[in-house]
C-alpha atoms as an extended CHARMM CRD file, in Angstrom:
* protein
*
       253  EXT
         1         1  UNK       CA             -6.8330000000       -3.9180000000       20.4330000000  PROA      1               0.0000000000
         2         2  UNK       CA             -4.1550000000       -4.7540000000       22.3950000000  PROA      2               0.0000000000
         3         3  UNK       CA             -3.0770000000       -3.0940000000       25.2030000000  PROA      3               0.0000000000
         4         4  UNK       CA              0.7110000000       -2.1620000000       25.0540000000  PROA      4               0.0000000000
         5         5  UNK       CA              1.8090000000       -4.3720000000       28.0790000000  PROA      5               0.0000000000
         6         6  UNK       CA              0.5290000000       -7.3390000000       26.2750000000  PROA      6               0.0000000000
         7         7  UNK       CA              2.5710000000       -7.0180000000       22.9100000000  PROA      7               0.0000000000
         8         8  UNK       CA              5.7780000000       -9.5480000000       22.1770000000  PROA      8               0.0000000000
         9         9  UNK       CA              4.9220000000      -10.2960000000       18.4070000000  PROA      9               0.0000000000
        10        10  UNK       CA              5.7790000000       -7.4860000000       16.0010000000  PROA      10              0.0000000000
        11        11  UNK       CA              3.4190000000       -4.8880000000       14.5700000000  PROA      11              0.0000000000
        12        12  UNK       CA              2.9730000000       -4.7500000000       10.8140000000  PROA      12              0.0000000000
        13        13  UNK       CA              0.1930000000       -2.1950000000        9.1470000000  PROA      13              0.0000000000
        14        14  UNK       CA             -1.4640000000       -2.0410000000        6.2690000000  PROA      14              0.0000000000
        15        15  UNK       CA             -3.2810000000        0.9950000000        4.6520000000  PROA      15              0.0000000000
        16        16  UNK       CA             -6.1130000000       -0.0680000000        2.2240000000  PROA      16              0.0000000000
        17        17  UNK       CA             -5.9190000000       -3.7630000000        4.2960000000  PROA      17              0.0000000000
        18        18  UNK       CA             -9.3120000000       -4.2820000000        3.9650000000  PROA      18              0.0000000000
        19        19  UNK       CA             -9.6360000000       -5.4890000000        0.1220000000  PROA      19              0.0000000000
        20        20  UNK       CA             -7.4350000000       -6.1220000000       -3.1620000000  PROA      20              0.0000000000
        21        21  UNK       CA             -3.7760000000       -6.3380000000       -3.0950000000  PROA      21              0.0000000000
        22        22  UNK       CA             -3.8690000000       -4.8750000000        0.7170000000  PROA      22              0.0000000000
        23        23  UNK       CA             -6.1020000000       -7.6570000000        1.9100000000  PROA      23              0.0000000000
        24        24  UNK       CA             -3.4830000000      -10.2520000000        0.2360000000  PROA      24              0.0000000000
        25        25  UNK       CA             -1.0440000000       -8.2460000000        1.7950000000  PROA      25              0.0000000000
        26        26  UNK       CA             -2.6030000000       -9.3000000000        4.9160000000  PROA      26              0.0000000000
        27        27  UNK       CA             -3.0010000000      -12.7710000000        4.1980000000  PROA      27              0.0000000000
        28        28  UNK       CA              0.6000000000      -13.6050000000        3.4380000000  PROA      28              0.0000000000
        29        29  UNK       CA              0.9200000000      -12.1840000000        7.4260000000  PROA      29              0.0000000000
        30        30  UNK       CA             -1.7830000000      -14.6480000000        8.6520000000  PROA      30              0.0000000000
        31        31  UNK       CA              0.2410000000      -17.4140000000       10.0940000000  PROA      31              0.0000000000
        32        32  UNK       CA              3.1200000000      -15.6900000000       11.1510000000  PROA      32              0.0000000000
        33        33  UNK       CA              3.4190000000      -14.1870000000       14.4600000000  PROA      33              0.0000000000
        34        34  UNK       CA              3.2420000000      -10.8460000000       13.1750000000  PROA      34              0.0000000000
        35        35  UNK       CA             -0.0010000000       -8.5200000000       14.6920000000  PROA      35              0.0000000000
        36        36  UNK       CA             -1.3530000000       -6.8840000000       11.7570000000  PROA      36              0.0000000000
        37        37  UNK       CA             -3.1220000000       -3.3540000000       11.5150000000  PROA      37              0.0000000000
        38        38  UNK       CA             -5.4560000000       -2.9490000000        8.7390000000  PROA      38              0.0000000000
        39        39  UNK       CA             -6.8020000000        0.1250000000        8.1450000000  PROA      39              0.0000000000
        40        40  UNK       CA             -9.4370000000        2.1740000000        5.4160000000  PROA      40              0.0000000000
        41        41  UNK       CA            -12.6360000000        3.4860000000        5.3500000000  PROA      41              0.0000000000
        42        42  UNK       CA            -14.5870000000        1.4010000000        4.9390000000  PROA      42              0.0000000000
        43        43  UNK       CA            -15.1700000000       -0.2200000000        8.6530000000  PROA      43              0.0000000000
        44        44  UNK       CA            -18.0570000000       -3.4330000000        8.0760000000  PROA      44              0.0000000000
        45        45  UNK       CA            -15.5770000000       -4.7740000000        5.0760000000  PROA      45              0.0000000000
        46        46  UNK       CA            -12.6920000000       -3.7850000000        7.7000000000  PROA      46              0.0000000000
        47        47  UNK       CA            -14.2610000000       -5.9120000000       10.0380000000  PROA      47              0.0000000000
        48        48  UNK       CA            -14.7460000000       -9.1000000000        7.5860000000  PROA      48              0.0000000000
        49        49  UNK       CA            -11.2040000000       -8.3190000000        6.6970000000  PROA      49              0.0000000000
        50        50  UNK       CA            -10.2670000000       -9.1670000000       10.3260000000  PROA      50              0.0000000000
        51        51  UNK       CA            -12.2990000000      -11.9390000000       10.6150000000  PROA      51              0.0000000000
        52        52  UNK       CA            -10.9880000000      -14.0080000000        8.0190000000  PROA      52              0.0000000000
        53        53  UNK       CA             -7.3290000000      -13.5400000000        8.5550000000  PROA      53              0.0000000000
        54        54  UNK       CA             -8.3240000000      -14.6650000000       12.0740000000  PROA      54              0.0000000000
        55        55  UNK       CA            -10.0070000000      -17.6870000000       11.1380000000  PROA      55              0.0000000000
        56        56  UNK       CA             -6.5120000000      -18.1150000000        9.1660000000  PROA      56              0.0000000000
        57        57  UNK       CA             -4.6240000000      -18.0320000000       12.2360000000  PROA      57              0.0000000000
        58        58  UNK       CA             -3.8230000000      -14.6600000000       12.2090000000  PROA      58              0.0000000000
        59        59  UNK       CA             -3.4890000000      -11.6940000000       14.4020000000  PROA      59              0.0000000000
        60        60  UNK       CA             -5.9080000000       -9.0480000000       13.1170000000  PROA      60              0.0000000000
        61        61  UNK       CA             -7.2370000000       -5.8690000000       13.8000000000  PROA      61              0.0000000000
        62        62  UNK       CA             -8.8180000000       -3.1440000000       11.6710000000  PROA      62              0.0000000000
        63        63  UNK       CA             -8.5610000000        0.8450000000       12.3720000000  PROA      63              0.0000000000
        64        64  UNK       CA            -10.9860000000        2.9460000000       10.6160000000  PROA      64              0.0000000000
        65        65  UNK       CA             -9.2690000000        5.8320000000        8.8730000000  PROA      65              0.0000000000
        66        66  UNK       CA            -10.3280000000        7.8190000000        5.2410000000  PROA      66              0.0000000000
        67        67  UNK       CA             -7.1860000000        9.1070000000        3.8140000000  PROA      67              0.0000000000
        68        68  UNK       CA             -8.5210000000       12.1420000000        2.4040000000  PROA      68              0.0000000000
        69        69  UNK       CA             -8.3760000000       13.9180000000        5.5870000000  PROA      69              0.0000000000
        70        70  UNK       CA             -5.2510000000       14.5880000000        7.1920000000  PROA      70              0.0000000000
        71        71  UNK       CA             -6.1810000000       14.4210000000       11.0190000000  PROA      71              0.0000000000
        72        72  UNK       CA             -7.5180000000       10.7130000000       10.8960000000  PROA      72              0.0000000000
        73        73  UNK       CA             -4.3370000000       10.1720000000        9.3120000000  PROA      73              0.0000000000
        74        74  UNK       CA             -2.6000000000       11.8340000000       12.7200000000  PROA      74              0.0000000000
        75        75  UNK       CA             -5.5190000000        9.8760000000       14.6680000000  PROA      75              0.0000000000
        76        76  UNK       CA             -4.4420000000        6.2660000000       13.0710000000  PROA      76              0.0000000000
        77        77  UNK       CA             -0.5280000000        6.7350000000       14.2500000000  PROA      77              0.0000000000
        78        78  UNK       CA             -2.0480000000        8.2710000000       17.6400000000  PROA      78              0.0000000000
        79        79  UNK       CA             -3.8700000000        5.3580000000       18.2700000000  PROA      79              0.0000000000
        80        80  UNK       CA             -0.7620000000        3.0460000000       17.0320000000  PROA      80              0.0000000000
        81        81  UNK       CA              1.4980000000        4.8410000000       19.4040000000  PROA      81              0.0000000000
        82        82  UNK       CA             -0.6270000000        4.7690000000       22.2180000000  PROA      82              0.0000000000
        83        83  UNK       CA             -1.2700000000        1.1020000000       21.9230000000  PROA      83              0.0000000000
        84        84  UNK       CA              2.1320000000       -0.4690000000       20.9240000000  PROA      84              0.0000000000
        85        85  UNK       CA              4.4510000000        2.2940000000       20.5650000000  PROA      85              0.0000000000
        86        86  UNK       CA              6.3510000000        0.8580000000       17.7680000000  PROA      86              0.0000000000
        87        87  UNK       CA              6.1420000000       -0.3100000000       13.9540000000  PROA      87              0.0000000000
        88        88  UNK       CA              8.3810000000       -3.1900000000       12.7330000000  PROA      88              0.0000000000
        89        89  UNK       CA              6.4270000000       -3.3130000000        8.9660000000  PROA      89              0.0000000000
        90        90  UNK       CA              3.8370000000       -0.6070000000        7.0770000000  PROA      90              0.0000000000
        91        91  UNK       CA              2.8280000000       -1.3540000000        3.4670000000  PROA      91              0.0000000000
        92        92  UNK       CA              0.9440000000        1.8100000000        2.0720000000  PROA      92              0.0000000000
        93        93  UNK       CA             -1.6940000000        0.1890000000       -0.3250000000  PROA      93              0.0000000000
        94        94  UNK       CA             -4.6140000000        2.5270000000        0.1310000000  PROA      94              0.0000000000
        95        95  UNK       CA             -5.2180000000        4.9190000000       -2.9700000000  PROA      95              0.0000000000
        96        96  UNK       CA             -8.1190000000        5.4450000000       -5.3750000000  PROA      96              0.0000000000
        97        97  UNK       CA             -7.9910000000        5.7370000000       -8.8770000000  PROA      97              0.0000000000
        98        98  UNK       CA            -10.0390000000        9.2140000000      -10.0220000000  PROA      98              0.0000000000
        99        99  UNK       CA            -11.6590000000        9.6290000000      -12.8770000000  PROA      99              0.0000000000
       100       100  UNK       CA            -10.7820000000        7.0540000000      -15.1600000000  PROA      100             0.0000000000
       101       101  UNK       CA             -9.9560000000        7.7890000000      -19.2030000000  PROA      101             0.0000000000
       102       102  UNK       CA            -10.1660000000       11.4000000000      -18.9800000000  PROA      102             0.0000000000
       103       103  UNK       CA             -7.9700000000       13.8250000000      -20.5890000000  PROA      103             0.0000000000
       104       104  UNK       CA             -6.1500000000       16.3240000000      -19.0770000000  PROA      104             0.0000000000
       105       105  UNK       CA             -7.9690000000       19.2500000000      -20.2270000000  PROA      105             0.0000000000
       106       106  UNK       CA            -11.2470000000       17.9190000000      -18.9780000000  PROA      106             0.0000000000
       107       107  UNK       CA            -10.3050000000       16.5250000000      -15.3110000000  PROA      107             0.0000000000
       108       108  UNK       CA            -12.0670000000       18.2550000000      -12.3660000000  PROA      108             0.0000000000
       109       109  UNK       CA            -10.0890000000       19.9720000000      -10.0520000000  PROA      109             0.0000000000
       110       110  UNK       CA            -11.8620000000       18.3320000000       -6.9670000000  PROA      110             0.0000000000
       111       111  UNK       CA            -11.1520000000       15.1630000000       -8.3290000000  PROA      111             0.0000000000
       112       112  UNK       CA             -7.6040000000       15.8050000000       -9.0800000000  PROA      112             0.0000000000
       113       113  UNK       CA             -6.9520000000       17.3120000000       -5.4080000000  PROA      113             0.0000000000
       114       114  UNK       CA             -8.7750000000       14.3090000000       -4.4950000000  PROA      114             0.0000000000
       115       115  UNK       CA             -6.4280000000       11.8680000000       -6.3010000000  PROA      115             0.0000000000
       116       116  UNK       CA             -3.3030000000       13.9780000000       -5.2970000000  PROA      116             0.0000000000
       117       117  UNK       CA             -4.3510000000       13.6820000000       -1.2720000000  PROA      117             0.0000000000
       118       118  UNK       CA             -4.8080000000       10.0950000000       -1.1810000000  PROA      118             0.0000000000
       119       119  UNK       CA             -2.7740000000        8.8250000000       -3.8750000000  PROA      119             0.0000000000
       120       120  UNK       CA              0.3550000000       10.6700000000       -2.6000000000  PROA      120             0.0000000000
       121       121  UNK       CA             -0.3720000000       13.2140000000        0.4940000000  PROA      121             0.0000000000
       122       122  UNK       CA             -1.6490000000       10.2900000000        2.7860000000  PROA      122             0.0000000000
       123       123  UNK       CA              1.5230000000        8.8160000000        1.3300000000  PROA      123             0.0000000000
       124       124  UNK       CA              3.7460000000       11.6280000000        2.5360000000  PROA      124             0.0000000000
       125       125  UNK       CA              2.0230000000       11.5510000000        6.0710000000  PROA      125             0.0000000000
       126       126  UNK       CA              1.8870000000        7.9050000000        6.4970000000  PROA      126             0.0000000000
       127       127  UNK       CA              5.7950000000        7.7100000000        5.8280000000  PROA      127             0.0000000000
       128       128  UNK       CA              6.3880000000       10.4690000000        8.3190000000  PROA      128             0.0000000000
       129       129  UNK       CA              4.3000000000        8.7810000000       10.9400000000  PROA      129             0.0000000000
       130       130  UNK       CA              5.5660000000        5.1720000000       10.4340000000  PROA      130             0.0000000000
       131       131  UNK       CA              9.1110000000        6.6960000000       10.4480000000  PROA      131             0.0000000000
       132       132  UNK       CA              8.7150000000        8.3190000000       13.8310000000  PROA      132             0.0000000000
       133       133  UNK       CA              7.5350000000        5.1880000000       15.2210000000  PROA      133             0.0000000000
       134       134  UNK       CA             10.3000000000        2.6980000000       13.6910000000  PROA      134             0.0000000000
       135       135  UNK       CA             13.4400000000        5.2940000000       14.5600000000  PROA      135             0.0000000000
       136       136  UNK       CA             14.1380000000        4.5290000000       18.2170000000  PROA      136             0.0000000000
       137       137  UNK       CA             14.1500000000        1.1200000000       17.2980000000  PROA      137             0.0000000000
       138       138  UNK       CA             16.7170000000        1.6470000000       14.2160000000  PROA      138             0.0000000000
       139       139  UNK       CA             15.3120000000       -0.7390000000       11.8570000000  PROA      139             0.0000000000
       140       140  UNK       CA             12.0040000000       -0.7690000000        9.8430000000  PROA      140             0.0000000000
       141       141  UNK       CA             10.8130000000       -2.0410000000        6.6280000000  PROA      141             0.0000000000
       142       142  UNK       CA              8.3460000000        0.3990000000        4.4950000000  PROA      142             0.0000000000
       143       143  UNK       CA              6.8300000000       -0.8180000000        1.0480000000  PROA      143             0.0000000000
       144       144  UNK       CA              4.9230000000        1.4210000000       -0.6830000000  PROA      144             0.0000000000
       145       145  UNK       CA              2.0360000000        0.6420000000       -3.2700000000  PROA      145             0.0000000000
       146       146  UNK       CA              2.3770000000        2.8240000000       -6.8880000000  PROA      146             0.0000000000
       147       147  UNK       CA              1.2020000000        1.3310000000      -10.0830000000  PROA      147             0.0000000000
       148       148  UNK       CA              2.8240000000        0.9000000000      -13.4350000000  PROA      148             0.0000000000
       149       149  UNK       CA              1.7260000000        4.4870000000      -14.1300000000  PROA      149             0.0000000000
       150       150  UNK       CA              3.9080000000        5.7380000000      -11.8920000000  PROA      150             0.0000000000
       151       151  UNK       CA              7.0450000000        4.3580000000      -14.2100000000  PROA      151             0.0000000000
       152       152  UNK       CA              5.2460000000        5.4350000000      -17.3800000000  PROA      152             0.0000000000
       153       153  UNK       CA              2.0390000000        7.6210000000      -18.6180000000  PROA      153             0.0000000000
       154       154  UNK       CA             -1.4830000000        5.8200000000      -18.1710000000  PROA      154             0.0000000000
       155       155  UNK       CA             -3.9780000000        6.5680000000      -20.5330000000  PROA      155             0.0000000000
       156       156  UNK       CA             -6.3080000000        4.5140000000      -18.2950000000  PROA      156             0.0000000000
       157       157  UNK       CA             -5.3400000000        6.5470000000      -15.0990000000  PROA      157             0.0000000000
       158       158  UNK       CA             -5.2690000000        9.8440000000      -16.5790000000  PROA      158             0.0000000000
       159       159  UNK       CA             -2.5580000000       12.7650000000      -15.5960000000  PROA      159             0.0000000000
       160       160  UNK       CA             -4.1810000000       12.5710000000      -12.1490000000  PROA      160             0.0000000000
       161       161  UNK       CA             -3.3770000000        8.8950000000      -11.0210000000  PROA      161             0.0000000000
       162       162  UNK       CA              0.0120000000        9.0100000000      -13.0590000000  PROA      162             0.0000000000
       163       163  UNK       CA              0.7880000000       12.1900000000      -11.0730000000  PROA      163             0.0000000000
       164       164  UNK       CA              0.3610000000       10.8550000000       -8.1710000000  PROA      164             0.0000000000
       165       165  UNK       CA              2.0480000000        7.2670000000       -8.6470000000  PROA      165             0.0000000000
       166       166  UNK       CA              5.3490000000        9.2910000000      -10.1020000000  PROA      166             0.0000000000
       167       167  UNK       CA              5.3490000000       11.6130000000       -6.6280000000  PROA      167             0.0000000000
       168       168  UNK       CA              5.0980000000        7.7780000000       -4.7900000000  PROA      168             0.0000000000
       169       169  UNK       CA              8.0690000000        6.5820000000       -6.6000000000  PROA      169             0.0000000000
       170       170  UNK       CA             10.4090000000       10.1360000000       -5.8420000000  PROA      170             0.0000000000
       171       171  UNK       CA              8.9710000000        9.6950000000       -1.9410000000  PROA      171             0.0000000000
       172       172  UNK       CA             10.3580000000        6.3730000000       -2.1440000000  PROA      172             0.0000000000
       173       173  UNK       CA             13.2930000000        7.1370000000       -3.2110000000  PROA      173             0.0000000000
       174       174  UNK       CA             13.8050000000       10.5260000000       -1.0000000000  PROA      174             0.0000000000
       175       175  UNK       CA             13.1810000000        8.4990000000        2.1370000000  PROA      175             0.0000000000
       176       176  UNK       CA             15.0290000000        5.9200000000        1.3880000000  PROA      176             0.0000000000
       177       177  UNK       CA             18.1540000000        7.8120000000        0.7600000000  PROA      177             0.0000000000
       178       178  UNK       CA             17.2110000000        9.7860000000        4.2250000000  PROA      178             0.0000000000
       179       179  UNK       CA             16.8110000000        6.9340000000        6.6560000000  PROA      179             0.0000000000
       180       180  UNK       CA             18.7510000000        4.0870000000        4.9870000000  PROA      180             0.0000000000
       181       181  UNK       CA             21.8190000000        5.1660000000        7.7020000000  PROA      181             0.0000000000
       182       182  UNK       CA             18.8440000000        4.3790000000       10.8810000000  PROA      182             0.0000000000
       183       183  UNK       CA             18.3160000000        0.8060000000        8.9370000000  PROA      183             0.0000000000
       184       184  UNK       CA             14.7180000000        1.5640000000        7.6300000000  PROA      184             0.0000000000
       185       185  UNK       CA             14.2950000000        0.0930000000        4.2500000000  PROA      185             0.0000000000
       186       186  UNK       CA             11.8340000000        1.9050000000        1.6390000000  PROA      186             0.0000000000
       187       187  UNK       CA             10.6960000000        0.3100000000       -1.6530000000  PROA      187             0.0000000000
       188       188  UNK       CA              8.2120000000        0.6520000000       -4.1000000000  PROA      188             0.0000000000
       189       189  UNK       CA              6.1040000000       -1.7960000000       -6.0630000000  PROA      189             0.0000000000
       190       190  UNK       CA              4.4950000000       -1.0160000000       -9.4510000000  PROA      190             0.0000000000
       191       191  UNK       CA              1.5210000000       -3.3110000000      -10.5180000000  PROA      191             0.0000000000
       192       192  UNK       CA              0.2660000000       -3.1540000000      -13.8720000000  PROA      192             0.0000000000
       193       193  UNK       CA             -3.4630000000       -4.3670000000      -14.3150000000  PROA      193             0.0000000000
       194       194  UNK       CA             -4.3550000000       -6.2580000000      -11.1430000000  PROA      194             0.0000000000
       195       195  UNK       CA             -7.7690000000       -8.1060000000      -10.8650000000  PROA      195             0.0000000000
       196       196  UNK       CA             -8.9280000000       -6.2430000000       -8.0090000000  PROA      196             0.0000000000
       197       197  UNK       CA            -12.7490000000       -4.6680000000       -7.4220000000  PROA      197             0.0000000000
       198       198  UNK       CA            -11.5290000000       -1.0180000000       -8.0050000000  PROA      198             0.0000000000
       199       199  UNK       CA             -9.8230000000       -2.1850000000      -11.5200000000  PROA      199             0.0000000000
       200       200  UNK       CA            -13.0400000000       -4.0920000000      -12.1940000000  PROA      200             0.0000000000
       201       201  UNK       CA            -14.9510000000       -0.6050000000      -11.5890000000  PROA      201             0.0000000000
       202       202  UNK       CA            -13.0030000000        0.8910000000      -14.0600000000  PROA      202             0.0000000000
       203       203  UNK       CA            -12.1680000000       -2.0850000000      -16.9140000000  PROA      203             0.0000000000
       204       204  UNK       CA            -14.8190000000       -4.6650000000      -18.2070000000  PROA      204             0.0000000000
       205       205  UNK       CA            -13.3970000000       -8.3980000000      -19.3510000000  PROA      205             0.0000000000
       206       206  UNK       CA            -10.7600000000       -7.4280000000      -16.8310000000  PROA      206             0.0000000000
       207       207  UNK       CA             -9.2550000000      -11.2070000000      -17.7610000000  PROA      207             0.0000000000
       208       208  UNK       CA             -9.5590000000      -10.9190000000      -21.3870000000  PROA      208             0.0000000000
       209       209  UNK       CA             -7.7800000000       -7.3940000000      -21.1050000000  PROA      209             0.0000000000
       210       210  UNK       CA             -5.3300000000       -8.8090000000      -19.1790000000  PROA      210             0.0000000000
       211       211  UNK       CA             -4.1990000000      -11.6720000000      -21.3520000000  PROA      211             0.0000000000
       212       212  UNK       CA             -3.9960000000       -9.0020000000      -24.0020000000  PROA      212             0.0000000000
       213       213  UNK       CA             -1.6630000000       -6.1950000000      -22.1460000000  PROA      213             0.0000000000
       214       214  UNK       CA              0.5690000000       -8.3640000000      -20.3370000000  PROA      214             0.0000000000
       215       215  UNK       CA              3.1180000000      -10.2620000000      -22.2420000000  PROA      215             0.0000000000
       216       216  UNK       CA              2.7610000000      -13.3970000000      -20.0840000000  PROA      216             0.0000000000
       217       217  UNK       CA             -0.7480000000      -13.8900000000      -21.1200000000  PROA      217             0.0000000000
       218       218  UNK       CA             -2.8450000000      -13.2090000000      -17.9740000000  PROA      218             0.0000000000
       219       219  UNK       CA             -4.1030000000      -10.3200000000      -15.6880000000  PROA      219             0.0000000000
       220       220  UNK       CA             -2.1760000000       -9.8920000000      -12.3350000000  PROA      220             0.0000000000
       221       221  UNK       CA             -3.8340000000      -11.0750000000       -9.3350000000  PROA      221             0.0000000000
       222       222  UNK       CA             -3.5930000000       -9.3760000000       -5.5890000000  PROA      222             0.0000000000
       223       223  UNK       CA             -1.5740000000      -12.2870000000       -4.8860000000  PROA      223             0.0000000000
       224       224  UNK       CA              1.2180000000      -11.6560000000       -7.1480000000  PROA      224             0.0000000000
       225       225  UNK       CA              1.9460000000       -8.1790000000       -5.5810000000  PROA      225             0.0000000000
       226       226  UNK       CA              1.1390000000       -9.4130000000       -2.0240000000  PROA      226             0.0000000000
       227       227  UNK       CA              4.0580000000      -12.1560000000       -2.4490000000  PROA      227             0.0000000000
       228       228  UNK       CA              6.8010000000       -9.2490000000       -3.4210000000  PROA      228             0.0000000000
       229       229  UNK       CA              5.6360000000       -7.1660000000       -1.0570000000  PROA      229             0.0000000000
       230       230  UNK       CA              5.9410000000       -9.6580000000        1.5940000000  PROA      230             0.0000000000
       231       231  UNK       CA              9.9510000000      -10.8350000000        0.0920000000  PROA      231             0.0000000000
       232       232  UNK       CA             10.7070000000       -7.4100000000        0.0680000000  PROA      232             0.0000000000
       233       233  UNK       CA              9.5080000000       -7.0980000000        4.2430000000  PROA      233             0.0000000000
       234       234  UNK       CA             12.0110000000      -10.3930000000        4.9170000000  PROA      234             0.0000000000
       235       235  UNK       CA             15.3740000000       -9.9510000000        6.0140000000  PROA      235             0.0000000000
       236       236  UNK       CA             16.1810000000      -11.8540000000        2.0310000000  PROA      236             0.0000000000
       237       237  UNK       CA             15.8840000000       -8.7310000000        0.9800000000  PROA      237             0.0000000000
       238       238  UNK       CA             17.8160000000       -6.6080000000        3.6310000000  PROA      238             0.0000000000
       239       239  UNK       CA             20.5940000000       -5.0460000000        1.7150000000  PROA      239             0.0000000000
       240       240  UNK       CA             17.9670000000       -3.6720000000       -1.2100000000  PROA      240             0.0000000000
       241       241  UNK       CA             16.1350000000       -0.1600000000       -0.5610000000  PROA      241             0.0000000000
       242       242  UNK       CA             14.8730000000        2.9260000000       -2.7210000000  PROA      242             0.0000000000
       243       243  UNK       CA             13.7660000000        0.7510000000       -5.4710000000  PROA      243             0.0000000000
       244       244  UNK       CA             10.5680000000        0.9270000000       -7.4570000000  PROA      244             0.0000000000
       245       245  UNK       CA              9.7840000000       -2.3700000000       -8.9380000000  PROA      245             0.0000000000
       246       246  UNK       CA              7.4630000000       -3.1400000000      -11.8480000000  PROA      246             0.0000000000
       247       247  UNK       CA              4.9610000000       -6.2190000000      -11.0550000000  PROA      247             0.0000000000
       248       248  UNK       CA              4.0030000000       -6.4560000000      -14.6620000000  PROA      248             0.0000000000
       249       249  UNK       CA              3.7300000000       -9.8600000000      -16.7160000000  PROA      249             0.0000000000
       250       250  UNK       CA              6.7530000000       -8.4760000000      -18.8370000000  PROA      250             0.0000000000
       251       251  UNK       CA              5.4290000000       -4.9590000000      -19.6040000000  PROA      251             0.0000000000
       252       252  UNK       CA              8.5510000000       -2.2500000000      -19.4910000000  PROA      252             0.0000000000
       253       253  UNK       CA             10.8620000000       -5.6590000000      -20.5590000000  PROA      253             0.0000000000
């Protein structure tokens, strides 16, 4: 990574960068002259991540951190700090999705604290940390990652994921409120079925089901979050904050 005397672009991060709607995230950052953190656990894809957005023209790097344990969270900003000492953009993308189409009465507790500590603690701490870095410079741009089931149930999800997808939407809308006065901008985007490799995990004929659920006809691709996300980080969309937006092919119309 850089070292801090070296930095003049501006520093955008990206929890979960290394695959699905993060890694588009990252791509729609490639050619600007943005430097762009990714981050997640899972370092060799974290690596290929970087690699590729380089070969793009970007400015990559990738920071390992597993969002089920607090102090790598603390680590990750550390590190951040230390190295640039500021944070123009963050786009919280990394979650995990549980235990799939199981009912409430039968979900496992470790799984649900699970779900509940990535899904919306890691949330909670990454917002606090990016916060601290973007106040002395008065301005910052924060877009968080929910789902559709944090807008309505998901029988898909279960009451784990939709639990923790509603708490993303009120922490969006909390800090918001809190820091809109120091010009830091919080919003939310809700995806519906996105063709990603966890959704695959969990649906088969991911297309066909698609083309079903969503009233435009088609499953939603990384891309179609990644391009929202990345209006909603532009000064176009500077006078909008504390909303939750659904990205769904005309579901909740």
């Amino acid at each position: 990574m850089k070292s801090s005397k070296d930095i003049s672009s501006k520093i955008v991060l990206i929890t979960g960068g290394n695959s699905g709607i993060g890694f588009a995230c990252a791509k729609q950052f490639a050619s600007t002259d943005y430097t762009t953190i990714l981050t997640g656990r899972r370092r060799l894809a974290g690596e290929n991540a970087v690699e590729e957005l380089n070969k793009l023209g970007g400015d990559a790097y990738f920071l390992e951190c597993d969002f089920k344990y607090g102090d790598q969270i603390k680590s990750l900003f550390d590190n951040i700090k230390k190295t640039y000492n500021r944070l123009d953009i963050a786009i919280n993308s990394a979650g995990i999705e549980g235990k799939p189409f199981t009912k409430l009465t039968d979900y496992p507790e470790k799984i649900w604290d699970d779900v509940i500590q990535v899904n919306l603690k890691a949330i909670w701490l990454c917002l606090k940390y990016e916060i601290d870095l973007m106040l002395p410079y008065q301005r910052g741009t924060i877009v968080n990652i929910a789902s559709l089931a944090g807008l309505k149930a998901s029988l898909t999800g279960g009451a784990a994921y939709t639990a923790s997808k509603h708490g993303v939407v009120g922490l969006t809308r909390s800090a918001a409120r809190e820091f809109a006065s120091q010009n830091i901008r919080v919003n939310c985007l809700c995806p519906a079925l996105i063709k990603t490799s966890m959704a695959e995990r969990v649906i088969e004929n991911i297309d066909e089901i698609g083309a079903q659920d969503h009233p435009i006809g088609r499953v939603g691709l990384p891309r179609d979050v990644a391009q929202a996300a990345y209006w909603f980080c532009s000064d176009q969309s500077s006078f909008i904050t504390g909303i939750s937006v659904p990205i769904d092919g005309g579901i909740m119309a």
